[in-house]
N, C-alpha and C positions, 0 to 999 in steps of 0.2 A: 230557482228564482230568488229573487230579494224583493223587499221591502221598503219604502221609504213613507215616515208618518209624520202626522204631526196631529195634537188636540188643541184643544178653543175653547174655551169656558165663559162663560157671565153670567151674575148673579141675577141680569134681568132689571128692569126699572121698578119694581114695587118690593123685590125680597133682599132682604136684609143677608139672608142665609142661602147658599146654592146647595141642595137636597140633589144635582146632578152629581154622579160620581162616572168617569172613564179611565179606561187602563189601554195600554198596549205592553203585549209581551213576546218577546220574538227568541229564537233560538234556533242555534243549528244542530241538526239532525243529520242522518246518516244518507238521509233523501232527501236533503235539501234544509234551506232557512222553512221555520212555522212558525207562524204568527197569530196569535188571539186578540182580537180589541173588543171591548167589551163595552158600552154607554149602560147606566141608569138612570133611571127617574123617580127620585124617592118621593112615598105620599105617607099622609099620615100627622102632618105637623113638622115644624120644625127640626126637634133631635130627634122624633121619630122617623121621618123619612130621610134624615143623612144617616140614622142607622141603619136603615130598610138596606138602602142603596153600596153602603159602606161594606156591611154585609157579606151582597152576593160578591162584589167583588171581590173582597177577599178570599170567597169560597172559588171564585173562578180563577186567581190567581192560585191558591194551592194546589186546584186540579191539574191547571197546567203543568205548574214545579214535579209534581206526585204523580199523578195520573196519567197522560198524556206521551212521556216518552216509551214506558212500556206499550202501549197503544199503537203509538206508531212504528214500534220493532217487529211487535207479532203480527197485530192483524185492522190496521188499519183501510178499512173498508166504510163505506157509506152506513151499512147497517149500525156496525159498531159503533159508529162516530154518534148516532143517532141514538143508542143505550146509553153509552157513556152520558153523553150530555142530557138523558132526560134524569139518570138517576143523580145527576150534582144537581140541578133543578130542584127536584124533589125532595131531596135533603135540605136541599136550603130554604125550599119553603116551609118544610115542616120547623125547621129551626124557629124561624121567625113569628109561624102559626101558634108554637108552643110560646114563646116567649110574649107573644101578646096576650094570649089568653090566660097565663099566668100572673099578668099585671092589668087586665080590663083593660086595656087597647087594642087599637087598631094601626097596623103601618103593613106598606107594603111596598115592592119596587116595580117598575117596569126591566126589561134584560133585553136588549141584543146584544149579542154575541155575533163574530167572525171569525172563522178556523181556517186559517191560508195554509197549501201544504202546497209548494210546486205552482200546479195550472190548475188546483182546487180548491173549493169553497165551500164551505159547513156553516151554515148561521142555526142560529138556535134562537126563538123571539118569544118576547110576553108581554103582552103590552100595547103599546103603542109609540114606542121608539122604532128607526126606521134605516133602512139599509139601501142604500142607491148603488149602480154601479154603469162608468160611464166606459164605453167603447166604442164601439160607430155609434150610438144614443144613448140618453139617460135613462135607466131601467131602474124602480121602484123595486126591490128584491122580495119585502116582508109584507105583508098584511096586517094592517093595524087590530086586534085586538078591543076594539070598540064596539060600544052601542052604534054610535055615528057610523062607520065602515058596515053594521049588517044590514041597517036600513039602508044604507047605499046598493048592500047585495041582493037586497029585497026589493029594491026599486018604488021604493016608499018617500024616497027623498032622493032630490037632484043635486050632482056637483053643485052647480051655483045656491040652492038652499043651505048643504054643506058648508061651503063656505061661510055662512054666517051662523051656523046654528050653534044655540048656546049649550048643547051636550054633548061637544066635541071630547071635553075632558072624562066623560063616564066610560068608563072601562069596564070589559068583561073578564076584563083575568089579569093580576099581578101575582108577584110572587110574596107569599108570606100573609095575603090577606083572607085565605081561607084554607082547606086542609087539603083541598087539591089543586092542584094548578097542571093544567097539559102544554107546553111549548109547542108552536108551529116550528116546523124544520124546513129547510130548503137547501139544495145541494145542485153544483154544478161546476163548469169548467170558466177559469178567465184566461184571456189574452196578454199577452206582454204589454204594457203601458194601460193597462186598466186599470180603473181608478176610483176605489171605495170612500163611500161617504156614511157613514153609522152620526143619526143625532136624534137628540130627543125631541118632542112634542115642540119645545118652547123655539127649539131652530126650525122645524121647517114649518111649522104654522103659517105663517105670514109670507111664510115664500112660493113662487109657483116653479114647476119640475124646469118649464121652459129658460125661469133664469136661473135656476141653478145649474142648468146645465150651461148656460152663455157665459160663468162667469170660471165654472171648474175648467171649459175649451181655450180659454183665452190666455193668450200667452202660456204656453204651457211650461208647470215649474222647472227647476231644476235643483232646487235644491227646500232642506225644511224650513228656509226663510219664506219662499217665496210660497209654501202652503199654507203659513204664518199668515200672510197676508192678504190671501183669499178667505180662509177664513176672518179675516178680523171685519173684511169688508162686509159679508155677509150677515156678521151678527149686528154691525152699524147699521144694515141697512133694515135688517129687524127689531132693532132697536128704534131706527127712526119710524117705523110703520105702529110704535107701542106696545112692543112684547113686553109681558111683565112678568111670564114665568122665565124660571131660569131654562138658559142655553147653550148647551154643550155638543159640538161635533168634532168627528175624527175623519181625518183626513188619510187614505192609504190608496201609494202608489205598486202597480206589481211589474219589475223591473227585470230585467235579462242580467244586468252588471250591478255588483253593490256601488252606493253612492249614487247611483244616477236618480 
């Protein structure tokens, strides 16, 4: 299988500074192109949270560079995929737990991760950054990592309350802001022409699943211009609704032919 991507960024209407960092990294292997995209969401301040976020991803880009082709030679299996990635996790949060504590701060990131291998899928989440994926419908992949999402699981609070409550941003788990952190994991198969959406908090707030999914169906792309342009639209029109945090999404096509 191949890949075709694209990322989207904005600083948002109130921040000065985007505390969002994303990556894609792709490579061919012996079974195939594998792909990582990664979104965060740095908290903490400022150059606190662009270092939060800056961070893991670098730590996620070395794993891949280092880590990962050994993995997929010997024994790449679901379990594995699921060790490997809670122990870079871990690592990185402790990096970051140490490093706050050793200066009286606090900073921390949100993480999804994407592990494309073939017709497979490995996310890795913390947080509240989020993972879509559209095929005959638009499927919400991750579970937000919120106070907001367990009152929802609790049934203590309605969608529509949801929608306007002001503790959407309190979170139960980032990375680096305490000395443990557990990742949710999720694993499963996609189809040819399926179509990943990884963004943080400040993209899909303001948007509902039903038009992101009317705007990813419509005219479908062909090339990373025209992913360009779906996203840009998207973060206008969140923009025009008064997003003020930053917002960052990644766009990824899974394709039968490179290019297409």
């Amino acid at each position: 299988m191949y890949y075709l991507s694209e990322i989207c960024w904005d600083s948002g209407l109130r921040k000065g500074v985007n505390q969002d960092v994303a990556m894609v990294r792709r490579a061919k292997t012996a079974k195939g192109e594998v792909l990582l995209a990664v979104v965060c969401d740095g908290m903490g301040g400022l150059k606190k949270g662009e270092q939060a976020s800056s961070t893991v991803i670098h730590g996620m880009a070395r794993w891949f560079e280092q880590v990962l082709p050994a993995l997929i030679y010997h024994n790449y299996t679901e379990p594995a995929v699921r060790n490997h990635l809670r122990t870079v996790v871990t690592e990185l949060n402790q990096q970051l737990w140490r490093y706050g504590r050793e200066r009286g701060i606090c900073l921390g990131t949100t993480m999804t991760a994407l592990l494309l291998l073939g017709h497979t899928y490995s996310i890795c989440n913390v947080g509240d950054s989020r993972i879509y994926c559209l095929d005959t419908e638009l499927r919400r992949l991750t579970k937000d990592q919120s106070l907001l999402q367990r009152e929802l699981d609790m049934g203590t609070i309605t969608q529509e309350e949801a929608a306007c409550c002001s503790q959407r941003n309190v979170l139960l788990q980032c990375i680096g802001a305490s000395s443990v952190v557990e990742p949710d994991f999720y694993f499963g198969t996609c189809k040819e022409d399926s179509v990943f959406l990884l963004c943080s908090d400040g993209f899909w707030h303001l948007l509902r699943q039903g038009e992101l999914e009317q705007v990813l169906r419509w005219n479908p792309p062909a090339d990373r211009a025209d992913w360009k342009k779906k996203l840009s639209h998207l973060v206008d029109r969140v923009k025009a609704r008064g997003e003020e945090d930053n917002i960052t999404a990644v766009l990824i096509s899974v394709n039968n032919e490179p290019g297409r």
